[in-house]
VMD Tcl script that builds the backbone (N, CA, C; Angstrom):
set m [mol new atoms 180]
animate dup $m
set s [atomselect $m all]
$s set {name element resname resid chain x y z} {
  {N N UNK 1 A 190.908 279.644 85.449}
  {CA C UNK 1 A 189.544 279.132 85.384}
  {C C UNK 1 A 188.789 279.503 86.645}
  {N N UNK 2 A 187.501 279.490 86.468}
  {CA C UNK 2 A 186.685 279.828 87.702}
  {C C UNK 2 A 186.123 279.140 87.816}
  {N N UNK 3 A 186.489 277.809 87.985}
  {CA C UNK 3 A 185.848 276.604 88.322}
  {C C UNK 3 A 184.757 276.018 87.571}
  {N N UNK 4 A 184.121 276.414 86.484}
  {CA C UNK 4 A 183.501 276.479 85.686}
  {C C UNK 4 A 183.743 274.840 84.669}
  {N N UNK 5 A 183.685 273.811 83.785}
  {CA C UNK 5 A 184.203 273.328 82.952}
  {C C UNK 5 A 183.911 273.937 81.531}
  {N N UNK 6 A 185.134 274.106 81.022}
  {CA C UNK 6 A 185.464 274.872 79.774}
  {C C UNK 6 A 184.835 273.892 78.829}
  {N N UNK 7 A 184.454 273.802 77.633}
  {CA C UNK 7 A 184.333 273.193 76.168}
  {C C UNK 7 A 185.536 271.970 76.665}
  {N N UNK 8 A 184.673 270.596 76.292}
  {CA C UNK 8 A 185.189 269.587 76.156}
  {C C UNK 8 A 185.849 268.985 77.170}
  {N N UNK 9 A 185.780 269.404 78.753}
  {CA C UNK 9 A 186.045 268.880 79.821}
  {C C UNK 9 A 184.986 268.668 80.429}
  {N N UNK 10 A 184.934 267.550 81.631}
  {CA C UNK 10 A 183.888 266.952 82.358}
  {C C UNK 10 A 184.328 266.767 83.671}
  {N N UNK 11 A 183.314 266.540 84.545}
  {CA C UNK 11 A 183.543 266.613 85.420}
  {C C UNK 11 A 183.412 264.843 86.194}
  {N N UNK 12 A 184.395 264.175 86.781}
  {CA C UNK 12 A 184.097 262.770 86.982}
  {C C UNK 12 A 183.351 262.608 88.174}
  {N N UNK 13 A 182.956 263.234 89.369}
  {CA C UNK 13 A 182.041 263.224 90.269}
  {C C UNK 13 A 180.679 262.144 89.599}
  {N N UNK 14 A 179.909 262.465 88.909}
  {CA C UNK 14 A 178.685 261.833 88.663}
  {C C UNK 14 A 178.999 260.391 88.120}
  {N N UNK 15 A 180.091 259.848 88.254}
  {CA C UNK 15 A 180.436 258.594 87.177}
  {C C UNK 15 A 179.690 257.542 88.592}
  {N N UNK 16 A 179.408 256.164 87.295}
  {CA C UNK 16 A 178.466 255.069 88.744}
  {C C UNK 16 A 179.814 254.625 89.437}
  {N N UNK 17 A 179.259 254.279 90.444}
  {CA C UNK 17 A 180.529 253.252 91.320}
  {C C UNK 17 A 180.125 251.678 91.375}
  {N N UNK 18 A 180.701 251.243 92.338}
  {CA C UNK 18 A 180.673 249.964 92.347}
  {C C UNK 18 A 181.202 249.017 93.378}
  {N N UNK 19 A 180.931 248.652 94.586}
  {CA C UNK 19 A 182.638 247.848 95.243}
  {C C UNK 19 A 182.762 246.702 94.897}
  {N N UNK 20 A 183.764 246.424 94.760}
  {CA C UNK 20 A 184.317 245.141 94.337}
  {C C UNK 20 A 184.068 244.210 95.458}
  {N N UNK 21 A 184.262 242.834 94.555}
  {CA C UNK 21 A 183.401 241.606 95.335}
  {C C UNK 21 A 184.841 240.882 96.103}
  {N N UNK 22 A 185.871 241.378 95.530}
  {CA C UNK 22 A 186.800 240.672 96.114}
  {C C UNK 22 A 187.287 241.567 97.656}
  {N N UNK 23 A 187.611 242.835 97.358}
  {CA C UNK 23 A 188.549 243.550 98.175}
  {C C UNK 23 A 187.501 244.612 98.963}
  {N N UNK 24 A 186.451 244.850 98.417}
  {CA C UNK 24 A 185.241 245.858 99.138}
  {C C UNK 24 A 185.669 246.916 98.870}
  {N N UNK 25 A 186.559 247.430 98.236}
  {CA C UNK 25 A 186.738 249.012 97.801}
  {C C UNK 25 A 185.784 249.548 97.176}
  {N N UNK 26 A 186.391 250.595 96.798}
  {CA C UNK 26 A 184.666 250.966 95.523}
  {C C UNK 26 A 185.410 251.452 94.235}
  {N N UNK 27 A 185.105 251.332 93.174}
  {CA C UNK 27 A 185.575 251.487 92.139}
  {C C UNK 27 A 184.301 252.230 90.646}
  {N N UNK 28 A 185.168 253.466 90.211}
  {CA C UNK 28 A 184.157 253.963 89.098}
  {C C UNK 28 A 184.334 252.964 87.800}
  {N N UNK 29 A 182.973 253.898 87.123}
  {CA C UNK 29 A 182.648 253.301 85.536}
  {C C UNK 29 A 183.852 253.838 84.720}
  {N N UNK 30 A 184.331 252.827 83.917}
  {CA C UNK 30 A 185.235 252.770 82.932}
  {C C UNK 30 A 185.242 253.104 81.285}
  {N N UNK 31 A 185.061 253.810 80.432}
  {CA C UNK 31 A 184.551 254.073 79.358}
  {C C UNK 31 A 184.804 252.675 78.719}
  {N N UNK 32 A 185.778 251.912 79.212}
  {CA C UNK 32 A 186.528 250.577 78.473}
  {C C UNK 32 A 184.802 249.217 78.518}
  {N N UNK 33 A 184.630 249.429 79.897}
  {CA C UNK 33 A 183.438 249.098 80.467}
  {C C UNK 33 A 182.150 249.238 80.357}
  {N N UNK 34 A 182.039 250.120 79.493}
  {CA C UNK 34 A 180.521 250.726 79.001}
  {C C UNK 34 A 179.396 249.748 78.735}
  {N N UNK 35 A 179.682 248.896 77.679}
  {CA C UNK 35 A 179.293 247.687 77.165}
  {C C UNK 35 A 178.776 246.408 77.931}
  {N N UNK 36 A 179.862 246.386 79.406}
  {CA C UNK 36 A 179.514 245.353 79.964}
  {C C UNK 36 A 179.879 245.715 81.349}
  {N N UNK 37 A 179.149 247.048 82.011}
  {CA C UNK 37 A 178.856 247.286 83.153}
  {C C UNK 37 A 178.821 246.286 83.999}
  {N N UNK 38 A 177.308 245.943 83.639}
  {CA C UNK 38 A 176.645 245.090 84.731}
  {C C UNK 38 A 177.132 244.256 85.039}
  {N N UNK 39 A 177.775 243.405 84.171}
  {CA C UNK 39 A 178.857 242.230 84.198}
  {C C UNK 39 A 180.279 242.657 85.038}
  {N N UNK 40 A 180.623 243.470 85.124}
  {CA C UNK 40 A 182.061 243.709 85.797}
  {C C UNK 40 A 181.578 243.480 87.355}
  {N N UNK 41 A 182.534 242.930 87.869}
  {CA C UNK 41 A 182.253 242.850 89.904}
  {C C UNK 41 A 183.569 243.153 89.966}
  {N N UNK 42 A 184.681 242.968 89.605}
  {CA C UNK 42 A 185.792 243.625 90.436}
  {C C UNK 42 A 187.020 244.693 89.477}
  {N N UNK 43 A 187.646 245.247 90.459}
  {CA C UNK 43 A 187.897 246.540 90.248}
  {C C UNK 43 A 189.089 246.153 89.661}
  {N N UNK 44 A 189.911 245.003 89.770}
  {CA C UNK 44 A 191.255 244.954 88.532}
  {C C UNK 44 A 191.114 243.640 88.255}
  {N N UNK 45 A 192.194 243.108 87.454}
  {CA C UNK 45 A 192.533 241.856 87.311}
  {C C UNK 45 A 192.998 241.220 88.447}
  {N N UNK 46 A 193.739 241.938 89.313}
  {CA C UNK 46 A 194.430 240.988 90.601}
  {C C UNK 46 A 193.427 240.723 91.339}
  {N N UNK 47 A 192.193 241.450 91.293}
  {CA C UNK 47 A 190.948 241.038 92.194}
  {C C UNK 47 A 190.989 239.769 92.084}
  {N N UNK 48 A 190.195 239.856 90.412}
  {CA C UNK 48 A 189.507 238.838 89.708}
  {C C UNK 48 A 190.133 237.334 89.613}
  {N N UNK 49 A 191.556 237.516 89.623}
  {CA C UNK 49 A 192.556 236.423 89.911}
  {C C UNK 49 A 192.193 235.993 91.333}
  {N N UNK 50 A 192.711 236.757 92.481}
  {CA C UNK 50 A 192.362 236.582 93.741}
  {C C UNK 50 A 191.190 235.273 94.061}
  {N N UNK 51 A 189.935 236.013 93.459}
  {CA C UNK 51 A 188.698 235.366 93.677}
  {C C UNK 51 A 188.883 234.099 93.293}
  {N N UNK 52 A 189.348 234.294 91.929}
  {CA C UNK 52 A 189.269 232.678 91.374}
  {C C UNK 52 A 190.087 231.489 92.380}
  {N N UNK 53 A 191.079 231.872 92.756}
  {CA C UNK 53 A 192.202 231.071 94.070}
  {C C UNK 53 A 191.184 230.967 95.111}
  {N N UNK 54 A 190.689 231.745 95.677}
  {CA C UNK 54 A 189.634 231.464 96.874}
  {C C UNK 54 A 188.916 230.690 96.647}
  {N N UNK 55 A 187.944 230.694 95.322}
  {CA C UNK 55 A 186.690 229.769 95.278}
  {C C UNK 55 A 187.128 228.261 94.757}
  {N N UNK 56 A 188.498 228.332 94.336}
  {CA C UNK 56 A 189.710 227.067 93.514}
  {C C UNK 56 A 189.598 226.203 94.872}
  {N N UNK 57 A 190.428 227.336 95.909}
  {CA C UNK 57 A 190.890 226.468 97.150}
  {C C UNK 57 A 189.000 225.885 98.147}
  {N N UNK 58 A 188.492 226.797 98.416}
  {CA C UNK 58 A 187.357 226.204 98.750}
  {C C UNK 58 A 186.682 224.972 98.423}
  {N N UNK 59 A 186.735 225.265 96.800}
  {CA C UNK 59 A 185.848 223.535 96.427}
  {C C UNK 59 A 186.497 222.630 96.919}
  {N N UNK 60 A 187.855 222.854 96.986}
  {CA C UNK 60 A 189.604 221.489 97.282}
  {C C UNK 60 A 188.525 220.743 98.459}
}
mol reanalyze $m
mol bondsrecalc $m
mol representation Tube
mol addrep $m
């Protein structure tokens, strides 16, 4: 190949990002995610777990 994308490949560079609210990384768009972008803040489940223990123990 000459660097070119052939029929039916893409290139993931242009995908949105995002950092997560728990860990500050940055994390891309998910095709799984399409639907409910805007709604997603973190980048896995262990985030999203994470958070919930922090804001659990805080109210305590």
């Amino acid at each position: 190949m000459n660097g070119k994308p052939t029929k039916g490949t893409h290139r993931k560079g242009h995908l949105l990002q995002k950092n997560c609210l728990q860990c500050g990384l940055p994390f891309t768009w998910r095709k799984k995610w399409a639907r409910v972008w805007d709604e997603v803040k973190y980048c896995s489940d262990r985030c999203r777990n994470e958070h919930k223990k922090t804001t659990k123990e805080n109210k305590a």
